[in-house]
Structures are given as C-alpha cells and as structure tokens.
C-alpha positions in Angstrom: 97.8 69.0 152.1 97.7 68.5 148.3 95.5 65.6 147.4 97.1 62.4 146.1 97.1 61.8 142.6 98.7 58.6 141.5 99.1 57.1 138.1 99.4 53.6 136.5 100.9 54.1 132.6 100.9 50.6 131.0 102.4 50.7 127.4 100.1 48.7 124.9 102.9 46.3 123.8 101.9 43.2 125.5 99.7 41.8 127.7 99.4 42.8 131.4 101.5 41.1 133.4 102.2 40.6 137.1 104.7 43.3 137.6 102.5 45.6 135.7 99.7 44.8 137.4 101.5 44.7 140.6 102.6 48.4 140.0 99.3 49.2 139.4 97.6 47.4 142.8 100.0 49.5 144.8 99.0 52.6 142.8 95.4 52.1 143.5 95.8 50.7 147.2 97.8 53.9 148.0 95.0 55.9 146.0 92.2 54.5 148.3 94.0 54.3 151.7 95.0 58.2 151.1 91.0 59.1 149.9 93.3 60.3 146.8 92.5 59.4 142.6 93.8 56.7 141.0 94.1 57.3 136.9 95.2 55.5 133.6 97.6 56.5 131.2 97.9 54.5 127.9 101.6 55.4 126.8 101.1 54.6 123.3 103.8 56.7 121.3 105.4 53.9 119.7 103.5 53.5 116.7 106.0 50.6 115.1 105.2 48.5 119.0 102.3 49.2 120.2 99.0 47.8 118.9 95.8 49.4 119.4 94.1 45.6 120.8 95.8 45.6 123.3 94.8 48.6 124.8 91.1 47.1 125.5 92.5 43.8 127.0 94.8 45.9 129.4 91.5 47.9 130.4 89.7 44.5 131.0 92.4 43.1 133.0 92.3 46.2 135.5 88.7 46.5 135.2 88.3 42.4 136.1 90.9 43.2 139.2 88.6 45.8 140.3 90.8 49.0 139.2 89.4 51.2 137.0 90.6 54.9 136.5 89.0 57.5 138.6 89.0 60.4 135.5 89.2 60.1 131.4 92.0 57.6 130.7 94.8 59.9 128.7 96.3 58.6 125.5 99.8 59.8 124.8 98.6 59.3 121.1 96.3 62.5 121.4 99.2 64.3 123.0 101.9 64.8 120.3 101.6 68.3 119.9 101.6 69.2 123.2 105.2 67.2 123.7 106.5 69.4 120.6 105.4 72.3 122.6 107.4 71.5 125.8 110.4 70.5 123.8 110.5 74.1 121.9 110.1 75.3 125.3 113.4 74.0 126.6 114.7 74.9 123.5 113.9 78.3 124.4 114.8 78.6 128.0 118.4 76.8 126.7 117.9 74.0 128.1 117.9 71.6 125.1 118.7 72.1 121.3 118.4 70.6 117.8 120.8 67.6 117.1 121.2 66.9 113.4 123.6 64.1 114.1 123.0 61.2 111.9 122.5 57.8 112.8 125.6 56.6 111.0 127.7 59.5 112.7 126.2 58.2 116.2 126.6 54.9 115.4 130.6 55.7 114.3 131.0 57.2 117.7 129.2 54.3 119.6 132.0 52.5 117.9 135.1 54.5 118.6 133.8 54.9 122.5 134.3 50.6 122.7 137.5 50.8 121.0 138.6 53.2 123.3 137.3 50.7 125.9 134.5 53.7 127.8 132.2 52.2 129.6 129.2 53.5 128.4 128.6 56.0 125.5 127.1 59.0 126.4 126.5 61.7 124.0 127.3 65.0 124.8 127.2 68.3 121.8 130.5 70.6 121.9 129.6 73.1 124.5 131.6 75.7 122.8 130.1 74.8 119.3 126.5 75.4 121.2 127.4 78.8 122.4 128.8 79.9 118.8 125.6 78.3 117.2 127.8 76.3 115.4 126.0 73.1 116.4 123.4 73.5 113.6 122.5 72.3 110.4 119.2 71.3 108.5 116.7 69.3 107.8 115.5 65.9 110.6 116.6 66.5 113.9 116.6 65.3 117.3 116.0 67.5 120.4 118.6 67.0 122.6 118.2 68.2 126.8 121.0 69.8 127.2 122.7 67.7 130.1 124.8 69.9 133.0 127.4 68.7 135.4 125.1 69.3 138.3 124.4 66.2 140.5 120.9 64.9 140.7 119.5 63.9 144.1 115.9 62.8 145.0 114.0 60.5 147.8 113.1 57.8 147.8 110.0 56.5 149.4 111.6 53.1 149.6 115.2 53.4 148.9 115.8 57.0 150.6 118.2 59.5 149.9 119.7 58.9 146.2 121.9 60.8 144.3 122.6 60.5 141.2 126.5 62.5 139.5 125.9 65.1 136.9 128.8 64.0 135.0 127.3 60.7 133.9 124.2 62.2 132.4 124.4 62.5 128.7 122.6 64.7 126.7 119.4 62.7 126.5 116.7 62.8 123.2 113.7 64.1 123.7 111.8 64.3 120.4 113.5 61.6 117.9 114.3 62.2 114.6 111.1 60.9 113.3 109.4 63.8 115.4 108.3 61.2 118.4 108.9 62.2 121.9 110.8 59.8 124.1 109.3 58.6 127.6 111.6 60.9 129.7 109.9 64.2 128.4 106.3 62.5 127.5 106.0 61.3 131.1 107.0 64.2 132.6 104.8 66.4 130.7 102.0 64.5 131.5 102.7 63.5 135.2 102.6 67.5 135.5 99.6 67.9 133.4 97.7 65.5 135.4 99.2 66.8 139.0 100.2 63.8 139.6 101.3 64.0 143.1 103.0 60.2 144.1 104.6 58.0 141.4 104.7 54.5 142.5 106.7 51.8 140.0 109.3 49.5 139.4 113.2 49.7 140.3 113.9 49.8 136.4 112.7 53.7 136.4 115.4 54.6 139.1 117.7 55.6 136.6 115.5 57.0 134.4 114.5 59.9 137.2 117.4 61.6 137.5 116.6 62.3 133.4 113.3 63.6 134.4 114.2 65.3 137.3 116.4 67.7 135.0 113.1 68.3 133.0 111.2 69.2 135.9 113.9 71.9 136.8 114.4 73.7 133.8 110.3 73.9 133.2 110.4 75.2 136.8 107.7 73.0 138.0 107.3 70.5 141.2 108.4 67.0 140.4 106.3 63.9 142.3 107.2 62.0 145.2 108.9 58.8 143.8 108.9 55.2 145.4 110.6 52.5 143.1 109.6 49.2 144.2 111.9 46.3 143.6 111.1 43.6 140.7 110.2 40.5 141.2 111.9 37.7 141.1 110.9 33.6 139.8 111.7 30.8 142.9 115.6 31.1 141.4 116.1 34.6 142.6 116.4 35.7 138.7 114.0 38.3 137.4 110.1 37.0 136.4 109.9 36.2 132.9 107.5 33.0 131.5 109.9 30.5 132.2 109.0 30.5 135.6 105.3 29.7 134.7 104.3 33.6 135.1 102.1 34.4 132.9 99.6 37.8 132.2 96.7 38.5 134.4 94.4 37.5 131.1 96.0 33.9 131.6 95.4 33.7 135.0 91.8 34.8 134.3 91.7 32.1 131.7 92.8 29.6 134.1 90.1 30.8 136.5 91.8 32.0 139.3 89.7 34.7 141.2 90.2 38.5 140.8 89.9 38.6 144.5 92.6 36.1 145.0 95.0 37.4 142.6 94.8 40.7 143.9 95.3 39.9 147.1 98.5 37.3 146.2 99.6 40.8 144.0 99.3 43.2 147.3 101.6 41.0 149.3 104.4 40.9 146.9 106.8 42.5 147.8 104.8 44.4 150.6 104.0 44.3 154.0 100.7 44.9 155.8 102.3 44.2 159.4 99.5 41.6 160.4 101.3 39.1 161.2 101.0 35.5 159.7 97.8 36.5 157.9 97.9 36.5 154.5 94.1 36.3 153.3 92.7 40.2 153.8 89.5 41.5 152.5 90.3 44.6 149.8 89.1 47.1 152.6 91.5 45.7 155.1 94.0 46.0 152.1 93.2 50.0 151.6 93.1 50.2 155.7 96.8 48.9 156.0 98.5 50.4 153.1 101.6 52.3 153.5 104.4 53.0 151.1 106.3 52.4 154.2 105.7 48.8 154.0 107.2 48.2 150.8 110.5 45.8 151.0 113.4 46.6 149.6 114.2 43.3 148.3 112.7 41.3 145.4 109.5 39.5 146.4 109.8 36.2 144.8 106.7 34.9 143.3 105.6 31.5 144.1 102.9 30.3 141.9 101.7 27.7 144.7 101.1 29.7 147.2 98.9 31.4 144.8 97.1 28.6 144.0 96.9 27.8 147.7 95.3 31.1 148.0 92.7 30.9 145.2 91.3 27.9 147.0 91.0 29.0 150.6 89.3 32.4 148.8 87.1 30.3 146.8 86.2 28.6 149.7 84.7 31.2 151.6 82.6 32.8 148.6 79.2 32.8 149.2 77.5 30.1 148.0 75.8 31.8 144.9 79.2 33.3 144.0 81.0 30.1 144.3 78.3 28.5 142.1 78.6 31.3 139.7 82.5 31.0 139.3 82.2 27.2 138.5 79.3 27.6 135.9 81.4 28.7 132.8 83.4 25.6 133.4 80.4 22.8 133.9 79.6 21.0 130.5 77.2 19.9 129.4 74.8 22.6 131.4 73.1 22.0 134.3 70.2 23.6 136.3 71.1 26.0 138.7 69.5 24.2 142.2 71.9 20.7 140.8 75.0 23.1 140.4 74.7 24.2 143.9 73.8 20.5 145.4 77.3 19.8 143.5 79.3 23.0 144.6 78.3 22.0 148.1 79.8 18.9 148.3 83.0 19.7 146.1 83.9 23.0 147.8 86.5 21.4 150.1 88.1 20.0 147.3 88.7 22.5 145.1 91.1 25.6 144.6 90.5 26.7 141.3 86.9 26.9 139.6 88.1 25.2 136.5 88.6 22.1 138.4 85.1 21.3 138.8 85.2 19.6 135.2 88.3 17.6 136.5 87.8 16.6 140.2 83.5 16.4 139.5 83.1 15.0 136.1 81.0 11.9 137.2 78.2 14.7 138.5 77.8 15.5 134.5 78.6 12.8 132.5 78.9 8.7 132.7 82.0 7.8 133.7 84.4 6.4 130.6 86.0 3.8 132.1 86.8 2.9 136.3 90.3 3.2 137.9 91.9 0.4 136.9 93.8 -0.1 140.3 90.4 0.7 142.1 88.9 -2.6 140.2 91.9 -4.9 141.1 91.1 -4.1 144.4 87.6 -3.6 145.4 86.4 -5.5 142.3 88.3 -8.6 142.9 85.6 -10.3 145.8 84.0 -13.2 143.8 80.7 -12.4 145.8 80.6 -9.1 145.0 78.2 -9.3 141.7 76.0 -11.4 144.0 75.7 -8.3 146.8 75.6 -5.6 144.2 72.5 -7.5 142.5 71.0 -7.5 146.1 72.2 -3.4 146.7 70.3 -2.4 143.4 66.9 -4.2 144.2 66.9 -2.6 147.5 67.6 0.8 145.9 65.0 0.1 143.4 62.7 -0.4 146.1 63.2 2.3 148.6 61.0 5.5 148.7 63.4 7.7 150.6 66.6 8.3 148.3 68.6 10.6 151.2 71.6 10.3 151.9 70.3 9.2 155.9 68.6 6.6 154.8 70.7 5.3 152.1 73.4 4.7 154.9 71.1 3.4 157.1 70.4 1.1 154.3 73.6 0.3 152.7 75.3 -0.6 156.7 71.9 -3.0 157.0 72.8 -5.0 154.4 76.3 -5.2 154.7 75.6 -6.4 158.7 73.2 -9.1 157.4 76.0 -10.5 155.2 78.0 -9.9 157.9 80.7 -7.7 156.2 82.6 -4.8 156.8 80.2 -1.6 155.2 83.8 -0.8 153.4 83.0 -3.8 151.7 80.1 -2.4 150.0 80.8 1.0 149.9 84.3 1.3 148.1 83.1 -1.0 145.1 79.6 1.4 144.7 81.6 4.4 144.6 83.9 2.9 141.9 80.9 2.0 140.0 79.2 5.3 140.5 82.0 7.6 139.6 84.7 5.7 138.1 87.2 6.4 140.9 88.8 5.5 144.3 88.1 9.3 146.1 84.9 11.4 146.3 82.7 13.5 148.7 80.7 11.5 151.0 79.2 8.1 149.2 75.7 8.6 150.6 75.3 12.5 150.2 77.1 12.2 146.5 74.2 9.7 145.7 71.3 11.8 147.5 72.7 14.4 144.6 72.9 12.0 141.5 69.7 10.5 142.0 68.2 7.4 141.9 67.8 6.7 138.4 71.3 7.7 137.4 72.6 6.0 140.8 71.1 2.5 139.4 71.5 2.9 135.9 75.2 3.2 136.9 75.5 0.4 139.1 74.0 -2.0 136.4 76.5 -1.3 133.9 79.1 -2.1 136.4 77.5 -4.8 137.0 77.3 -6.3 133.7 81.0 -5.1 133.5 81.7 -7.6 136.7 
C-alpha cells in the first residue's frame, strides 16, 4: 500500500481563514490517523495578488494550530521553469498548443457568445486549422490544453461516482500570456512531483478536477484520490464570509481563543467522529477517529457560540499552570506569578475566553472606578450600614488570621450580634471591594486581595457612604 501523502496549498492572498484552515485540519488529521505526511505548498504564482507577508502569518497560523509540514514547504515561485517544461511537454505529445488570440479578439467573442444568448463561453481553436498548422502566429502566447470530447469521470471520496461531459470542457490556459502558469497545470505538476497520494479540499475545486484530470492523462501519470468537502455556511445557510462575524484564525488568536479549542470546533465542521453527543476530544482521539468516510455531504454551518462555548469548557480543564499562562498576556498591570494563580483559581468557572480575565477580574488588579450604580441603591441604601461597616473594618484591622475560614466565621459573628441577616453585610462589602453585584466567593476573593487592600477599599466606600 502506497503511503499517504496529503497536501494543504494556501495562496498568500489573505489571511487564513476558517475554510482554509478547515481544509488543512482534515489534511493533517487524515495524515496522522493514516501514519502518512502531511506538507505545505505556498501557491504563490500571482505576483500582482499575492504578498510575500503573508506567507509568514499563514505559517504562524498553522504552526500556532499545531500543523506544521512534515518535509521543505514548496514555493510555486521557485517552480516556474519547471511548469514551462510540462506545458512544452503537452505541446509535444499534442495535447495543447500556442494560442496567439488577443485579449480584444477574446473579449469580442465573449461578447458575440451573450448576444447569441450561450450559456457560458468556452473557447475552443479550429480543429481543422490545428491539424493544417494554421492556428499560428507570433510573438505572446497562451498555451492552450487542447480539450477533447471525451467525458471525464472520477470518485469521489465524499460525493461518489462523478462525471463530468467532454463537450463542456473548453480549451483551458495553461501558461498565460505573460508566461505564468495557471492553477490547473501548476497543481497538477506539483501534486505529481510531491506524490501526493489523497487531495482533501473544498467543493469549489470539483469543477476544476475534471481540468486536471485531462492533464494527468495526457502526461500518462496517476492522478490522486479526490474528496471535496462541502463549504461552510454562516447561521443563514449562505456561504461564510465576515458578515457573519467569521474572521481569520490570526483574529481568533487575537481574541484569545485556544489553538486547542479552535481546532477541535474546526474538526467537527462538517465532520463526524461517530461518538455520539461528545463534542470536546483530545487531538489523539481526533487522529484515532478520522475517516474521510465521516465527512457530510452538506454544509456545516458555523456557529460562533458554540465555539465560544467550547473555548471555555477547554479552558477549564487546562492545567493549572497552562490556564495561568493563557491569561497572563492579558493581566495589566503585571502581577507575580503565585497571585495570578490564587486569581485563576477562583475565576476559572467564570470564564471562557482568556481575554476575559481583564473584564470579569479587574478589581483583582486595579481599584475599582466607580461601584454599580444599581448595586448602591440597593445594598447601600440601609441607614445603619456606615455604622456596621465602621465596626467590620476595626474587626478586620484586628484579626491575625486573614483566611477566608475565618473571615466568614468572623463576618456571620458580627452580623448575628446585630442580629441581621449575613446578606446584610456581605452584599454591601463585595460592592465596596470590587465595585460590583457578582464575584467568586466573598471570603476566598478577600483571602486573595489581602488585608491591606481589603481595608483600604472598604474605607473609601466608606467615606463614599
């Protein structure tokens, strides 16, 4: 059996997306569940779209999603010559020829194709003209595959059996006027030159493969086993664009999501592991379940909450130096590792992104800048109160033990002696402490603040009362 060799083949346009990096999580999942390589191709023959800075960030995205290519990445840049070379090849074996059609003389017959109301324009060279050599001319050319009537047919590794009629093949480009290759005869010639065995990507290429399929036949060589996965689709069943809040995997990054999470949320679009309800799998469970079988045939539709949803319950189970190492780039001002991880502790439930620490835990690094307004109407309101909190703060100034056991203990003593309800006490000191209604556990948030900044915070809501 031929080892698998798969391929992802991002273009340095733009920024990694989802469905890129979708196409390239199913690559490498298929690559590891089969024991098989999984390598990079950076298709970079446009030189008027693609931009050399990109390239890097692509690399990082992968590389920060834990894919990184198993051999030298290739750059279709370094391969130019070696396109030239197949092309002259098929020129050779008949199977394509020099087009000096102009662009105004295509453009005239794009033209007379609508008025004569075709449905597509699809160029095809006098066959007689080509036999007599009359098809000729000088100076910039195209090269042209010469197209046959012969029907195309493939399978699918998701769609099955598809074929694909000769007739509506046109004589496809493949070097452009300005000496270029096109994808259909760049990819080919380096999907053979890498042996690639499996190519896994997006419904979009279906048409394309009949194209490349006739390549494959007139150079005499094997093509790949295909599987074209569907796109997919925003919460109104329409294709993923930005509209729908989908963004690149360097945004995502930005935002602080996990490359564990994301990964996983990427695997299960639009695939299958057949586990049931289970939808949180470690990557080796990932590799164990893979199957191309498994991929849907409809669009997986991406729902940015449920990704969210997932970030948390994976940030939730990190290890606790790796959850305190995923918050630290968003803490500010510093803090000392040992205070991080009495914070991380007691914030971990609350949390589904790391970037929310700043938001959700501000009071653990800075004063708060003002107190809930609809918290001080209501817990602030008690006309006795400024008497008990001037009582609460001498006890605390006096006691020896500042853990959260004792400062219960304490607090429920006090409020028992004035014969109150501990809520009484406890939803005011909170509001003083952090400047809000909701927070971890009063006692063990205060065991972690400290005593100085505990009472230095209650006697400026104090002198606020």
């Amino acid at each position: 059996m031929t080892d698998v060799r798969v391929r992802f083949a991002p273009s340095p346009t733009g920024s990694l997306h989802i469905g890129g990096a979708r196409t390239a999580v199913l690559n490498w999942l298929y690559a590891r569940s089969t024991g098989g390589k999984f390598l990079l191709r950076v298709e970079d023959t446009d030189p008027e779209r693609s931009r050399g800075e990109l390239v890097d960030t692509i690399l990082e995205d992968l590389a920060w999603l834990g894919m990184k290519s198993d051999e030298p990445i290739v750059y279709q840049s370094e391969r130019l010559v070696h396109y030239r070379k197949i092309a002259e090849t098929l020129i050779e074996r008949g199977a394509a020829y020099r087009d000096y059609t102009t662009p105004e003389e295509l453009q005239a017959m794009r033209e007379k194709a609508q008025e004569q109301g075709e449905a597509a324009f699809r160029f095809r060279a006098d066959r007689d003209k080509l036999r007599r050599g009359e098809f000729s001319g000088s100076g910039a050319h195209a090269i042209r595959f010469l197209a046959l009537d012969e029907d195309v047919t493939f399978t699918d590794g998701v769609h099955g059996d598809i074929r694909f009629p000769g007739t509506e093949i046109d004589d496809f480009v493949l070097v452009r006027r300005d000496g270029s290759p096109t994808y259909h005869l760049s990819v080919v010639a380096d999907d053979y030159a890498m042996g690639i065995t499996d190519v896994i990507r997006g419904n979009d290429h279906i048409s394309n493969t009949p194209k490349q399929w006739l390549i494959y036949r007139a150079m005499d060589w094997q093509p790949p086993c295909v599987a074209h996965v569907p796109l997919i689709s925003g919460p109104d069943k329409k294709r993923l664009s930005k509209r729908h809040g989908a963004a690149s995997v360097g945004d995502y990054r930005q935002k602080g999501y996990l490359p564990e999470a994301l990964f996983n949320f990427i695997a299960l679009l639009g695939w299958s592991p057949g586990k049931g309800d289970k939808e949180i799998f470690t990557r080796q469970e990932l590799i164990d379940a893979f199957s191309i079988s498994g991929i849907q045939k409809s669009s997986a539709v991406f729902d940015e909450a449920k990704l969210v949803w997932m970030n948390g319950e994976v940030l939730r189970n990190l290890p606790l130096t790796d959850f305190v190492a995923s918050l630290r780039f968003y803490v500010t001002p510093p803090v000392e590792d040992d205070y991080l991880e009495k914070v991380a502790e007691l914030l971990r439930p609350r949390l589904t992104l790391p970037s929310e620490i700043q938001e959700k835990g501000s009071y653990f690094f800075q004063e708060p800048d003002e107190w809930d307004a609809k918290g001080r109407k209501k817990h602030w309101s008690d006309s006795k109160l400024p008497t008990r909190l001037s009582q609460y703060i001498t006890a605390l100034e006096s006691s020896e033990e500042f853990a959260a056991e004792a400062l219960e203990t304490q607090l429920r003593s006090l409020c028992e002696s004035w014969d109150i309800s501990a809520a009484k006490l406890i939803h005011p000191v909170r509001l003083a402490l952090t400047g809000r209604t909701a927070s971890p556990g009063l006692f063990e948030m205060m065991e972690v603040l400290g005593k100085s900044t505990c009472i230095r915070r209650l006697k400026r809501a104090l002198s606020e009362l």
